[in-house]
N, C-alpha and C positions, 0 to 999 in steps of 0.2 A: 600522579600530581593532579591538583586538582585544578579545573578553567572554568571561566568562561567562555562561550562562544557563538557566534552567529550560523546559519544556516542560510545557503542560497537557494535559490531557485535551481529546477534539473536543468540546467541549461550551459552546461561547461563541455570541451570536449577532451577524448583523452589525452590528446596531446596536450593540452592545456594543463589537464591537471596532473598529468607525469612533469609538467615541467616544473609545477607550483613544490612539487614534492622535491625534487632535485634544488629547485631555489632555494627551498630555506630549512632543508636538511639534507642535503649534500649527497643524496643517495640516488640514484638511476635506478627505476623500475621497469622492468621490460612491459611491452603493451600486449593486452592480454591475445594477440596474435600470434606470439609466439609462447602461447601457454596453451598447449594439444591437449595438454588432462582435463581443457576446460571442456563441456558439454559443445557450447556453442563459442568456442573461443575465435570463431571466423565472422562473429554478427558484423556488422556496420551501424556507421550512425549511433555513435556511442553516446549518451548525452549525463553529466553526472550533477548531482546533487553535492556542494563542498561545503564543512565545518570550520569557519576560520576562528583562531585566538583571540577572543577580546580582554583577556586578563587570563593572568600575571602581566607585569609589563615587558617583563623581557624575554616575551613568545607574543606578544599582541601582532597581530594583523599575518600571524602564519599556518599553514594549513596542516588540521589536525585528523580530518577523515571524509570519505565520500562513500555516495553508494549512488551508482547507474543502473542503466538499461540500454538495451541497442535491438537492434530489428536482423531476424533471422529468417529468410520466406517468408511461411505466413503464420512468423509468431515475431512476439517483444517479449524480449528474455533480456531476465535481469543480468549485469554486470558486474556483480560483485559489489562488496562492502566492504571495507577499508579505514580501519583507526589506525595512528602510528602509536605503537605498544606493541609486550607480548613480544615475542623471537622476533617479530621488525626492528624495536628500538634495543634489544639485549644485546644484538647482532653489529649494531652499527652504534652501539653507545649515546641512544638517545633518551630523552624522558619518554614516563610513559601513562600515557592517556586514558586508559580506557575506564572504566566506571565513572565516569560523568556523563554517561547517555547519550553520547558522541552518535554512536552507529541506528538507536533509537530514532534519534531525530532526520539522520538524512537519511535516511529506510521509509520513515513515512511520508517522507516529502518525494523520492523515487517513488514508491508504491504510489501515490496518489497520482503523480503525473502517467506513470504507466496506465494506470488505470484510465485516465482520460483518454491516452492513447488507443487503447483499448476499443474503446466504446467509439471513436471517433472512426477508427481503422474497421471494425468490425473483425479485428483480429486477437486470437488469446495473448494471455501473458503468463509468461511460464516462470518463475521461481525455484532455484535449486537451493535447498535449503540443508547446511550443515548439521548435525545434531540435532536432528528433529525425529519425534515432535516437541516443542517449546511452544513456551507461552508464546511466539513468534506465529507460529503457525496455529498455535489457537484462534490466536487477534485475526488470522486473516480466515478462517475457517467460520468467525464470527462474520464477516462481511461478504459469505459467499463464493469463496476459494474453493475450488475441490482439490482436493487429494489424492494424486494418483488418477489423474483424469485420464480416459480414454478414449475424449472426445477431441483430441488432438493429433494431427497428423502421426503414424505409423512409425517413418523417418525420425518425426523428434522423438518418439516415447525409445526407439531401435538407440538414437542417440545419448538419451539420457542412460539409458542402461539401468542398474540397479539403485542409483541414485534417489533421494526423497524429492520429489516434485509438488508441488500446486501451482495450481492453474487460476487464472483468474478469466472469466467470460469466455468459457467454455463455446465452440461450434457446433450450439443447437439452432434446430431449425422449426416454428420462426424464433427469435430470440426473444424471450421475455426477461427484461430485466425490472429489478425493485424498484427501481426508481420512472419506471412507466406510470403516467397517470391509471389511477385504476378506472376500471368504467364500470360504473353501476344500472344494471338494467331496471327500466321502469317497470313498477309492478302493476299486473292486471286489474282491474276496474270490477268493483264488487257493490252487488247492489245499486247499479246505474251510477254510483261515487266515484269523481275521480279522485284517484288517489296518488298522490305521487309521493316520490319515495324524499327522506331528509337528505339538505343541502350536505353533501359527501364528496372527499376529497381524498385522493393516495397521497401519503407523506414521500416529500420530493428532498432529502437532506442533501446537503453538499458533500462530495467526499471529504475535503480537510474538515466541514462539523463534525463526519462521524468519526475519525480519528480522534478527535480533539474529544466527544463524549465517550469514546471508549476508555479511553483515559483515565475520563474522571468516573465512569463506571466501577473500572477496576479499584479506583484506589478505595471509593465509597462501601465495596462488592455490592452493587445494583445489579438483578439480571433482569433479561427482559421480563415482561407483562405474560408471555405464552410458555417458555422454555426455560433452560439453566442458564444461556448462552451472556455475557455481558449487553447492556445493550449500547446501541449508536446511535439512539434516539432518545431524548426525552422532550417529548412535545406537551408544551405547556399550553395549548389550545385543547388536545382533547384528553390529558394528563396520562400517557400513554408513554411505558416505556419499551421500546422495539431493540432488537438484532436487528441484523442485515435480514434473516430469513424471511420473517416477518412485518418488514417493513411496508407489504401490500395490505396490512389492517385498516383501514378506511381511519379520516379523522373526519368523526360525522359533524365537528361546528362547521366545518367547508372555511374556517377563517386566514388559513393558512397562515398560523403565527407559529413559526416553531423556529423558538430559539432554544438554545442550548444549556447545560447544565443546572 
């Protein structure tokens, strides 16, 4: 069936949204506590991202998918994703949702807050991801995910088991991230001349921008300026289009205008 719908912010918790599920589809979902085949089905601090119905009218204002994360030691691991369709709604005689980019949207709006997390926490974020590799794990392998990391605690990789993983801000030491200003060293002085180097600047994007330009990357097929990779950049101050990888290319106007598609 096809909807409209809205997307919140990561900020719901699971009880919250098992109950929104049970309110206006009558169905009780256990919480993911008592689901052991999860990796980390014992995290805390669930926080979810929810899809509510803004059309048809007679599903408006009901909830149609989520995707979280919650905190395990010393990781933020995703909580799962969540449309109502597929053996959910066959099972219990519901409509069914999915291909309207339901799970899309609140993915990136989880991935993006996790990612704040992340960087804010100085802790990784780990993603177990089904059927992969997918254009899924492409898009995040574009932003500097690793794959199979094994710069994350022992315990978790013992835990994840055979499972497909990426990692997001991996436990290097120190951590350099893309989004650091870049520092440009002045150059030596030749023939008594000072010489200084051009006004240069590291490109600082937002993560919801680079989402939002991955996007319009792919549907355009833009890749970056260096690589094959889509990019998450297209800065119209120094007409440069970047990946995540690559995102430490200096923008030598120093004007720092960089807007979007």
């Amino acid at each position: 069936m096809k909807i409209e719908f809205s997307v919140s912010e990561c900020v719901h918790s699971e009880e919250t949204v098992l109950g929104m599920i049970e309110k206006d589809w009558g169905v009780k979902r256990l919480p993911r506590a008592k689901k052991p085949h999860f990796s980390f089905y014992d995290a805390t601090d669930y926080k979810y991202s929810v899809a509510t119905i803004i059309s048809p009218k007679e599903h408006e204002g009901k909830f149609v998918g989520y995707s979280g994360v919650g905190k395990y030691k010393d990781l933020f691991v995703d909580a799962g994703t969540f449309v109502v369709g597929g053996a959910f709604s066959e099972k219990n005689g519901l409509p069914d949702f999915r291909d309207n980019g339901v799970s899309t949207r609140v993915r990136n709006v989880r991935d993006a807050h996790s990612e704040s997390l992340s960087q804010n926490g100085n802790k990784p974020y780990c993603i177990i991801v089904i059927a992969a590799p997918n254009g899924y794990t492409r898009f995040l392998e574009s932003k500097g995910y690793e794959t199979f990391s094994k710069k994350i605690p022992e315990w978790a990789i013992e835990r994840i088991g055979n499972k497909y993983y990426i990692v997001y801000n991996e436990n290097d030491e120190p951590m350099k991230k893309a989004w650091d200003i870049l520092k440009i060293m002045q150059p030596p002085k030749i023939n008594n001349l000072k010489l200084s180097p051009p006004k240069s600047k590291g490109h600082q994007p937002k993560i919801k921008d680079m989402n939002l330009q991955y996007q319009i990357s792919s549907d355009k097929d833009e890749t970056c300026d260096y690589c094959h990779r889509p990019a998450v950049l297209d800065c119209k101050a120094c007409n440069q289009k970047l990946c995540q990888r690559h995102l430490n290319k200096p923008c030598t106007t120093g004007d720092g205008d960089y807007r979007y598609g």
